[in-house]
N, CA and C atoms as a LAMMPS dump frame, in Angstrom:
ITEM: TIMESTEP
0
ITEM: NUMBER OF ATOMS
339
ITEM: BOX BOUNDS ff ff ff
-5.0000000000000000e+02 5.0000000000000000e+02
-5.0000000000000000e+02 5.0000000000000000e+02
-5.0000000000000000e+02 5.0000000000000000e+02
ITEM: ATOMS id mol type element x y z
1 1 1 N -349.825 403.525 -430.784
2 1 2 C -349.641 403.936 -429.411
3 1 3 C -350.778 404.863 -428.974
4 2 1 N -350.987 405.433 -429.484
5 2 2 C -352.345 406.524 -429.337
6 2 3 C -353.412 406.275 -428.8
7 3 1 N -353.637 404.681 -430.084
8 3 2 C -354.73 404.408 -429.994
9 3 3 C -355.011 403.638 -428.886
10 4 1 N -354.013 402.974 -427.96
11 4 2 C -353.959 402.132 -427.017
12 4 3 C -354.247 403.057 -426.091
13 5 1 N -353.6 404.431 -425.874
14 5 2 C -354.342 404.944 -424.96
15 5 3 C -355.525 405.592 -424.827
16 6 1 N -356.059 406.175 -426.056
17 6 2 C -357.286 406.102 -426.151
18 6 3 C -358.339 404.86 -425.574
19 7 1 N -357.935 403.799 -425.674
20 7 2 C -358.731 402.883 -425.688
21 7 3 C -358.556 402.55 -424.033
22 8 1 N -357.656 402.558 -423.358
23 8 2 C -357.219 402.205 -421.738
24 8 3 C -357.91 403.771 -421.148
25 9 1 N -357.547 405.057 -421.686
26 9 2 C -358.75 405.778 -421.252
27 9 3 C -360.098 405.712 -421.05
28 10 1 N -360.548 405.406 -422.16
29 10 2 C -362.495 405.203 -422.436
30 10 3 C -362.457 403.861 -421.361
31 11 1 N -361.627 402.669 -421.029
32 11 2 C -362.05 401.476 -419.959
33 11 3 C -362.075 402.417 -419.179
34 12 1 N -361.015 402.651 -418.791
35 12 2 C -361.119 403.497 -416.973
36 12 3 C -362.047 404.526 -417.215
37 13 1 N -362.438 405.147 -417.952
38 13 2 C -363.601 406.111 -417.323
39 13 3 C -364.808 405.148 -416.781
40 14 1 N -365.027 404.352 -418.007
41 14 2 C -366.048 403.674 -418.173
42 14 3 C -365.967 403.064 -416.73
43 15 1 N -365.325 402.614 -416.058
44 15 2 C -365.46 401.617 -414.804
45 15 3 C -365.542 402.788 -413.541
46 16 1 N -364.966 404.099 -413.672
47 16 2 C -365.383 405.101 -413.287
48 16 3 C -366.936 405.213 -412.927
49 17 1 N -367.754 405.226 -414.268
50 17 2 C -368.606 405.669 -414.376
51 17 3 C -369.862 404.077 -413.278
52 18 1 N -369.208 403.295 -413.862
53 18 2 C -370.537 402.056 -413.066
54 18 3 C -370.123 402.14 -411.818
55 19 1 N -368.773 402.288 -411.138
56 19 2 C -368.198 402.265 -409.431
57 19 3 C -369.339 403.311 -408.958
58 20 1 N -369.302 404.288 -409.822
59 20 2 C -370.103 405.693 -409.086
60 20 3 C -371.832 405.587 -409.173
61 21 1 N -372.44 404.302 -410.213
62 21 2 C -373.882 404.16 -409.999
63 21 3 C -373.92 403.229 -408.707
64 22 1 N -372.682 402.121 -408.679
65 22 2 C -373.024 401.062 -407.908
66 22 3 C -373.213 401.95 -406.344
67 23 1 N -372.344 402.904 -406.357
68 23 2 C -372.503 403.846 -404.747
69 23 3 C -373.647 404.084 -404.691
70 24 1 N -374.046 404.639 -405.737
71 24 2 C -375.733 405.216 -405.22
72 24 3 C -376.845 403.685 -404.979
73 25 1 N -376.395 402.938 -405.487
74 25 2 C -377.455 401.679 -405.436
75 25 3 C -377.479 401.366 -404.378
76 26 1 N -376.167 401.066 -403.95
77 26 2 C -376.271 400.816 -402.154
78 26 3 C -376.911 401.537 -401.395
79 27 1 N -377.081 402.879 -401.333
80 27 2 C -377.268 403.749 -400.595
81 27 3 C -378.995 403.525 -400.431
82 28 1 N -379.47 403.227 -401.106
83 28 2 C -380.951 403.162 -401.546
84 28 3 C -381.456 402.299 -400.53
85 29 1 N -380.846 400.862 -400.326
86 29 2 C -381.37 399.685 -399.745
87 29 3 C -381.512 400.069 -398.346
88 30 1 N -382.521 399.492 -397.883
89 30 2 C -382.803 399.849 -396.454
90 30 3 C -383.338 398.3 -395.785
91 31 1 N -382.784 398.552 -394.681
92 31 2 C -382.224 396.947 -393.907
93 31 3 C -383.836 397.026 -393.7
94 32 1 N -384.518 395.76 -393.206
95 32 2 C -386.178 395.565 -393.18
96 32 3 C -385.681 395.323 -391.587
97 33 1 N -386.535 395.584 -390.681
98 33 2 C -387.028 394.801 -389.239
99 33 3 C -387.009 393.922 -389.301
100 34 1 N -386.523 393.518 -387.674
101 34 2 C -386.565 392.543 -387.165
102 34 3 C -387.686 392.398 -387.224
103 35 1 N -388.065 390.565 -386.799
104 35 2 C -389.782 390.106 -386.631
105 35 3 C -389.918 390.256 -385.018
106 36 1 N -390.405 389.944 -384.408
107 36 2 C -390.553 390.229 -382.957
108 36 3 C -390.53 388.947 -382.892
109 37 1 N -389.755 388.819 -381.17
110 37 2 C -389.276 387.579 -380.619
111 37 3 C -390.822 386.582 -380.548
112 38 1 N -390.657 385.523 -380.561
113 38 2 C -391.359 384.735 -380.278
114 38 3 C -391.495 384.351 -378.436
115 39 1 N -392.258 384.496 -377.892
116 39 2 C -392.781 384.364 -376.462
117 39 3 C -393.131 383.257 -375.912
118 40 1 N -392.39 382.333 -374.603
119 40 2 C -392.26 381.287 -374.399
120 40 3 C -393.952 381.29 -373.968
121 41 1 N -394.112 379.669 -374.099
122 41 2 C -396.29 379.597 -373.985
123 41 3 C -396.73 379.694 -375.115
124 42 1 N -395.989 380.316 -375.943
125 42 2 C -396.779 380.837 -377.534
126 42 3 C -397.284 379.518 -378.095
127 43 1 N -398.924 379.364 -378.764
128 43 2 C -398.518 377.683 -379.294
129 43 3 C -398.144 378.031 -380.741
130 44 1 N -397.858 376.775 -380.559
131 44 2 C -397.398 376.483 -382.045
132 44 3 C -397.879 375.424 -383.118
133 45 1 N -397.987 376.443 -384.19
134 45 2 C -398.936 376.094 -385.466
135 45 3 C -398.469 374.691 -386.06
136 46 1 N -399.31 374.131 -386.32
137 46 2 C -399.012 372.682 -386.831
138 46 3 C -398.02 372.565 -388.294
139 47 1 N -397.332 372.354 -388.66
140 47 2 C -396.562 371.759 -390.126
141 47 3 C -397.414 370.755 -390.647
142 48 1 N -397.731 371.165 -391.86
143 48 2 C -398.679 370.453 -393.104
144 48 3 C -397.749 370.255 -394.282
145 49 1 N -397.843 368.569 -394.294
146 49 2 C -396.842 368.363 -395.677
147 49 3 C -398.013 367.877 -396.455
148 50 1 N -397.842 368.332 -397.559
149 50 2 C -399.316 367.842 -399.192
150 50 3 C -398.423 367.459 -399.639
151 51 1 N -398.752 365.888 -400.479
152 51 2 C -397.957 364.899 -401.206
153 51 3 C -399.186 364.454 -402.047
154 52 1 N -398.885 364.412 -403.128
155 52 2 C -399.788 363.54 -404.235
156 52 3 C -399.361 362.015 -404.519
157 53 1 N -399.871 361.259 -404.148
158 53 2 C -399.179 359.73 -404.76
159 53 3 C -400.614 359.146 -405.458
160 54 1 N -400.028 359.019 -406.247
161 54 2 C -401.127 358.518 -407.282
162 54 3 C -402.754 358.947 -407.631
163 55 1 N -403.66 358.379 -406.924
164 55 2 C -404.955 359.237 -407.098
165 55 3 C -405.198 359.692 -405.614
166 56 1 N -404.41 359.428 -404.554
167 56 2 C -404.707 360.5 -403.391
168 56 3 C -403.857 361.429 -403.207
169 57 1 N -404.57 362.141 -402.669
170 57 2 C -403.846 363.764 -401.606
171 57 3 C -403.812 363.578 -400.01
172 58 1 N -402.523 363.115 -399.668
173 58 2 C -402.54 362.983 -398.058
174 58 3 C -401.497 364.255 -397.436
175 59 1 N -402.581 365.027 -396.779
176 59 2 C -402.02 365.799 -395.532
177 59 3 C -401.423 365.222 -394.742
178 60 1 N -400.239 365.402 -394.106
179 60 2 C -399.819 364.886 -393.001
180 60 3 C -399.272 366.096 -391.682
181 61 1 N -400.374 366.235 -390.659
182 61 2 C -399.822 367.702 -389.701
183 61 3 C -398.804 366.456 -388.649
184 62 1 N -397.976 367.547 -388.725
185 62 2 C -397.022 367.471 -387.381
186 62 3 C -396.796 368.55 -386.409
187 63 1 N -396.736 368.54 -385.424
188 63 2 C -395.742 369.333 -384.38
189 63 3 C -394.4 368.905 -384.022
190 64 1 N -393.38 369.198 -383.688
191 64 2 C -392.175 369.626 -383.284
192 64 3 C -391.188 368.005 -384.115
193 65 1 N -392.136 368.178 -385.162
194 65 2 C -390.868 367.109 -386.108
195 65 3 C -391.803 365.662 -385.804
196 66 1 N -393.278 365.064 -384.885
197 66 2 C -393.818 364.306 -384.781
198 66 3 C -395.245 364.322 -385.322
199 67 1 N -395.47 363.736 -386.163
200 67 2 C -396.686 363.288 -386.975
201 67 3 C -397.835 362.86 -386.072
202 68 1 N -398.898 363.683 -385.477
203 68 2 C -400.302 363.037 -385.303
204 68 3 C -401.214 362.869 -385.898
205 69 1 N -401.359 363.21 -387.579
206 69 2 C -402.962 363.33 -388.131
207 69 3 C -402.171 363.113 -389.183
208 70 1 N -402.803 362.404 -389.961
209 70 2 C -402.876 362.035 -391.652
210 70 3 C -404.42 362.354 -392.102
211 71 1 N -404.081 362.973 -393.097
212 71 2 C -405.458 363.061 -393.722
213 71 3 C -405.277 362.639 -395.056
214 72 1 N -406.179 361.509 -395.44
215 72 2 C -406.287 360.96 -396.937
216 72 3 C -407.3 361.417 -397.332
217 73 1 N -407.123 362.319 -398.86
218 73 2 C -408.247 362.318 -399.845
219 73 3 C -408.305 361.719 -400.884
220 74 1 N -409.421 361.095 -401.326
221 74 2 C -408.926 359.853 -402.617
222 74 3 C -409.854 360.557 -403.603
223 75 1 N -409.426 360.373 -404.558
224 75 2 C -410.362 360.717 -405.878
225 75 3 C -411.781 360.926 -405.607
226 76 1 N -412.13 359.32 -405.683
227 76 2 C -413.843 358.9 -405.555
228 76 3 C -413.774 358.737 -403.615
229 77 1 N -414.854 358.941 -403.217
230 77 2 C -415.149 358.592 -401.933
231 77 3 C -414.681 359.863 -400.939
232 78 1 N -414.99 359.573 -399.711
233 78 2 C -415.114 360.25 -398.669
234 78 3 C -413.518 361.017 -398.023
235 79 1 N -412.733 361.803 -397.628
236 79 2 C -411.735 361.589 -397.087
237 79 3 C -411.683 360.666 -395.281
238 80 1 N -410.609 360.104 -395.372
239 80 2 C -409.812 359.385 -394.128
240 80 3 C -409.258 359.823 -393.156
241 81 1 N -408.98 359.38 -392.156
242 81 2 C -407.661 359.772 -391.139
243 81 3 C -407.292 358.959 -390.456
244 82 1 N -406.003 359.067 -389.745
245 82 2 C -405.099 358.144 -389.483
246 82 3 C -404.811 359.028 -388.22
247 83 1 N -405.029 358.472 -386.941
248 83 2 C -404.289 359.821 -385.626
249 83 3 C -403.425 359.31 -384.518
250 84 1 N -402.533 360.094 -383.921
251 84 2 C -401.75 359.371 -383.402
252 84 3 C -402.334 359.408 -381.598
253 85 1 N -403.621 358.945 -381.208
254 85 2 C -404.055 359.289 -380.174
255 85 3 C -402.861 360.021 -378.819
256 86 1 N -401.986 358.552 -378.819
257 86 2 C -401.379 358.803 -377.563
258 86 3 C -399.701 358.888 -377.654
259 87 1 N -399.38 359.138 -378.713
260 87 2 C -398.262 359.992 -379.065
261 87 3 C -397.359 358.583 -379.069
262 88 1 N -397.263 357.399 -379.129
263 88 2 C -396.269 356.43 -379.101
264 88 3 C -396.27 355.973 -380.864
265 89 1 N -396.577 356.873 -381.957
266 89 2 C -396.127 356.5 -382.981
267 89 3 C -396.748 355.963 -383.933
268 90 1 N -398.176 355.063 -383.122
269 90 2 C -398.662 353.827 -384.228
270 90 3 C -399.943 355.036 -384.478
271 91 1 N -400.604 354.557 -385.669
272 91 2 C -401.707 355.574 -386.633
273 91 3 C -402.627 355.002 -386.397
274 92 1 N -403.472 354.849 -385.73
275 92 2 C -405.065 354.271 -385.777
276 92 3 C -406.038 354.748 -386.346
277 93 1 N -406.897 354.327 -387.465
278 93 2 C -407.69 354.917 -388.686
279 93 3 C -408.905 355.225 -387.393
280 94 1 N -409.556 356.45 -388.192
281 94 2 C -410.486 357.192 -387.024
282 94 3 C -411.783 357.862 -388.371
283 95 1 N -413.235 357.361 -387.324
284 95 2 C -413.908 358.038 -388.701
285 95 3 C -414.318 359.641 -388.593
286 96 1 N -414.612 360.382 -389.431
287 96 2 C -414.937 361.529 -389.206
288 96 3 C -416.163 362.272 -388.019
289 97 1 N -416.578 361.062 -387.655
290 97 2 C -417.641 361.556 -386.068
291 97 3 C -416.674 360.985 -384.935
292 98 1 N -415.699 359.983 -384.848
293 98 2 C -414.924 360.266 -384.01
294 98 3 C -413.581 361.088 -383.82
295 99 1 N -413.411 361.666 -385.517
296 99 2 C -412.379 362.983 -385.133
297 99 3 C -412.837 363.886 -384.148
298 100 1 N -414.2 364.347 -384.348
299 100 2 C -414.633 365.818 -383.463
300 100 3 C -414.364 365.659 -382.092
301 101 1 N -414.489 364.234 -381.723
302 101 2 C -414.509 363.908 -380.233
303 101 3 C -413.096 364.101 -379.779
304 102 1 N -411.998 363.665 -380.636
305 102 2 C -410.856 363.372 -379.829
306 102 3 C -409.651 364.243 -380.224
307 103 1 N -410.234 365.436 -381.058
308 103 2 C -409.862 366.68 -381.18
309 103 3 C -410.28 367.718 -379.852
310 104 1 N -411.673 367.275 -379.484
311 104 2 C -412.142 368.339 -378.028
312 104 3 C -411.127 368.123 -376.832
313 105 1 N -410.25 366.853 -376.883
314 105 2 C -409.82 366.677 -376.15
315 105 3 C -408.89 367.339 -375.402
316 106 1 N -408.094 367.965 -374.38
317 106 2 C -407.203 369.028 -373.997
318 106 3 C -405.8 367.701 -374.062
319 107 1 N -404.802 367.881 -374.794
320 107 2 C -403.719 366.856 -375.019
321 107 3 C -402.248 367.668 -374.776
322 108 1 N -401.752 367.905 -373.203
323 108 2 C -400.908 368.491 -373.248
324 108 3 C -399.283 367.899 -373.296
325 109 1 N -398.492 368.299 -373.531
326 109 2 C -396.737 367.623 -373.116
327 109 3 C -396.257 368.254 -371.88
328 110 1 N -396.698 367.35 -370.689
329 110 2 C -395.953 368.323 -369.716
330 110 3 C -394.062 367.897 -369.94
331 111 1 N -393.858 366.965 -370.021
332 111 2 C -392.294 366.687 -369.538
333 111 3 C -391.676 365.543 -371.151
334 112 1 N -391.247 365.629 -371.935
335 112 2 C -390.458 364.985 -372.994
336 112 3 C -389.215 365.246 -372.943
337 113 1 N -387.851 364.187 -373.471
338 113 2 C -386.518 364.594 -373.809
339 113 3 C -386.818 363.771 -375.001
């Protein structure tokens, strides 16, 4: 009998003792800031997915969940691209002196659903 309470003593202190570190642990943490709102007009940065399939590396940028630029790099040889000029989906291969051109281009969305 003794020893049982000896032993149900030393638990409960013991859980005593971690309840009273876990208080101070909390106390420590400090909530981080908010990020600042994002501002309508703001543009927005392209999404780059990197995929390895076999011996190429193709970039693929999108905006708002729609794919315009593929970029293929292959092992041996030059890299590729694939662009979606006029936004209806299909990829037309483009060489690297006509990327510069049709990148200068101003390509806005006035009205989409």
């Amino acid at each position: 009998m003794y020893r049982s309470l000896l032993l149900c003593l030393a638990l409960f202190s013991s859980s005593v003792i971690v309840a009273e570190e876990l208080v101070e642990t909390t106390e420590m943490i400090e909530v981080p800031e908010m990020p600042m709102p994002v501002e309508d007009g703001e543009p927005m940065d392209a999404d780059i997915t990197i995929t390895r399939k076999g011996k190429k590396t193709i970039h693929e940028y999108s905006v708002n969940g729609k794919i315009y630029k593929i970029k293929i790099i292959p092992d041996v040889g030059p890299a590729y691209y694939f662009i979606d000029p006029d936004g209806d989906g299909e990829m037309e291969e483009v060489t690297a002196s006509d990327l510069d051109e049709l990148l200068k281009i101003n390509q806005w969305t006035i009205f989409s659903w």
